[in-house]
C-alpha positions as CSV (number, residue, x, y, z in Angstrom):
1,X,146.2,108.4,146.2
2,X,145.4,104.8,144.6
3,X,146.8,103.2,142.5
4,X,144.7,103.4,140.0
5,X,144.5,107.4,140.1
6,X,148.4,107.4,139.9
7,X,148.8,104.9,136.7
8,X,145.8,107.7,135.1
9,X,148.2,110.2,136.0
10,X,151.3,107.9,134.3
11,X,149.4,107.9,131.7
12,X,148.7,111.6,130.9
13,X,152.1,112.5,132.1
14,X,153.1,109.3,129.4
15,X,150.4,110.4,126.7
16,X,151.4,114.2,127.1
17,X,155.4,113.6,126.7
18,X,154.5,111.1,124.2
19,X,152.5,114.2,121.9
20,X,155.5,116.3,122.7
21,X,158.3,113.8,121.1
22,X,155.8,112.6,118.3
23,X,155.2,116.1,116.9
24,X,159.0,117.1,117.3
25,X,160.7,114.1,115.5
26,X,158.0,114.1,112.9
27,X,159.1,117.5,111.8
28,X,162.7,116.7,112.5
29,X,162.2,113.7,110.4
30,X,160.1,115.8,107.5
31,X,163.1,118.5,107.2
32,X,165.9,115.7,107.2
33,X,164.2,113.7,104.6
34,X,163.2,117.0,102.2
35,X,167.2,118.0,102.6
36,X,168.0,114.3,101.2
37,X,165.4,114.4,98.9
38,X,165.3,116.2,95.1
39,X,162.8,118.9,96.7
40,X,166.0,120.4,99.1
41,X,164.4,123.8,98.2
42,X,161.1,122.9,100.3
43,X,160.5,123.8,103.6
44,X,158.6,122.0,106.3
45,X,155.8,124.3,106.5
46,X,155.6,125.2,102.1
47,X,155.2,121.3,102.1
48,X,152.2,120.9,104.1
49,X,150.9,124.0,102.3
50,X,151.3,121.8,99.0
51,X,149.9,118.8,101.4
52,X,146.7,121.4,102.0
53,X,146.3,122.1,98.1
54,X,145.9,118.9,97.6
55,X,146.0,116.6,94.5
56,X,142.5,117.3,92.8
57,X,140.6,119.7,94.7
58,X,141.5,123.0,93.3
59,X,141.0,124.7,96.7
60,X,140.5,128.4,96.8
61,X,143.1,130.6,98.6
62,X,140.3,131.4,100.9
63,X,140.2,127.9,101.5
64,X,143.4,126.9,102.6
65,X,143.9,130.5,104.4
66,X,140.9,129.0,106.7
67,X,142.4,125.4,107.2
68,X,146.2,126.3,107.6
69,X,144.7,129.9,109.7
70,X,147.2,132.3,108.2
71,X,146.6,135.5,107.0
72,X,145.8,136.3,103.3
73,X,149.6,138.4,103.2
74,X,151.2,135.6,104.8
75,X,149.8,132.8,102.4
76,X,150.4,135.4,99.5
77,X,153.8,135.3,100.2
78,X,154.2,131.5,100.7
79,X,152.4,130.9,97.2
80,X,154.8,133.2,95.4
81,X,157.8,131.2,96.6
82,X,156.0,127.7,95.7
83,X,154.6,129.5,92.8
84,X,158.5,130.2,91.5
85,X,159.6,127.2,93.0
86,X,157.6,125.4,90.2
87,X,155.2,123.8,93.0
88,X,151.9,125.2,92.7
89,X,149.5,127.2,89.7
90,X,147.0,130.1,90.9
91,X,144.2,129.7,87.7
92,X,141.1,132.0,87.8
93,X,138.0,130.3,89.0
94,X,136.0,130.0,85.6
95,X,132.0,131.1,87.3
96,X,133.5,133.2,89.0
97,X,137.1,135.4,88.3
98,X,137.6,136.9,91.4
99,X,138.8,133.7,92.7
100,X,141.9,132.1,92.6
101,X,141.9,128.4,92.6
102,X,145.2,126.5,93.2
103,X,146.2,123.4,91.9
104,X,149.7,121.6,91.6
105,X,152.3,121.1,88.9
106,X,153.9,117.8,88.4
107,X,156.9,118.5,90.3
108,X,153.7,119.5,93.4
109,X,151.7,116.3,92.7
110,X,155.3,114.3,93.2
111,X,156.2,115.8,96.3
112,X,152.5,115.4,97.7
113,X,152.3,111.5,96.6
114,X,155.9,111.6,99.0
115,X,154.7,113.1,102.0
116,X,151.5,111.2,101.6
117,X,153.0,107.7,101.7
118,X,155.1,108.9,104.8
119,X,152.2,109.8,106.7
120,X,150.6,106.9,105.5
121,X,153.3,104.8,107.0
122,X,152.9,106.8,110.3
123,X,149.5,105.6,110.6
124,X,149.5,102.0,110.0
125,X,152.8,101.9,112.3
126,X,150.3,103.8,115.0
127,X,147.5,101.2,114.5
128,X,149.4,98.1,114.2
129,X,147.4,95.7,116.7
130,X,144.3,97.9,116.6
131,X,140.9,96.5,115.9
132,X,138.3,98.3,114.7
133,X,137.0,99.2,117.9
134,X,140.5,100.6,118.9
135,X,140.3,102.2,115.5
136,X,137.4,104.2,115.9
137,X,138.7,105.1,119.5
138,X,141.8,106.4,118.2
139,X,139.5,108.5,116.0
140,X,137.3,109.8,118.4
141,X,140.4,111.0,121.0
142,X,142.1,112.9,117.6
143,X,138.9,114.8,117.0
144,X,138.6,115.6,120.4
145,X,142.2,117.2,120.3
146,X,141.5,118.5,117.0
147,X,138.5,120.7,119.1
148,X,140.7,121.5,121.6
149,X,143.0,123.2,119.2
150,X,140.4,124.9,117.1
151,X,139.3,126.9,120.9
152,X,142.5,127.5,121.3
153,X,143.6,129.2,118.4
154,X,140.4,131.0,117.8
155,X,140.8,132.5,121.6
């Protein structure tokens, strides 16, 4: 092998362990901050179904079923408990009333501005140095992993 084929294959091995650690002490970092925070009766996953909602969109159940890809039962169950939890509203879609829209409360909104700055933070820190040709190459290699992992979950 060259040398050039074996710093490609530092790389992978570097950008694969790298994906690993990122993921894990993001959510690490998620669940330690919610247990600190006021929202100690969130968990990782009921937040980024509030992060999913979103602030303005009123999506429909159907909606964030399709984007989150779990079952109508299992996202049923997880809007009851943010629903009680005082996170989230279900409000009847005014054209047409067979749909349920979802929205957030204030206590939602607050915990969504949260999260948002964090991973707002996490991408400046990950661009820091980047032009915008770097930027848009950044982009591009997220999309393609965002593809990968839409084939591989609808296998």
């Amino acid at each position: 092998m060259n040398s050039t084929s074996d710093e490609i294959k530092d790389d992978y091995n570097f950008i694969s362990e790298a994906l690993i650690d990122i993921y894990d002490q993001i959510m690490r970092i998620e669940e330690s901050e919610i247990r600190k925070s006021r929202f100690k009766d969130i968990t990782a996953k009921e937040l980024h179904l509030i992060h999913t909602i979103g602030l303005h969109d009123r999506k429909t159940t159907s909606e964030v079923s399709r984007v989150l890809k779990l079952s109508k039962g299992t996202l049923t169950a997880n809007l009851n408990n943010l629903e009680k939890k005082g996170y989230i509203i279900r409000m009847i879609n005014q054209q047409d009333r067979r749909i349920i829209n979802l929205g957030l409360t204030s206590k939602g909104r607050l915990l969504y501005r949260a999260h948002y700055a964090f991973h707002r933070q996490l991408v400046e820190s990950c661009l820091k140095g980047f032009d915008g040709s770097d930027i848009r190459k950044m982009r591009q290699a997220l999309v393609n992993v965002e593809k990968f992992i839409d084939e591989v979950s609808s296998k």
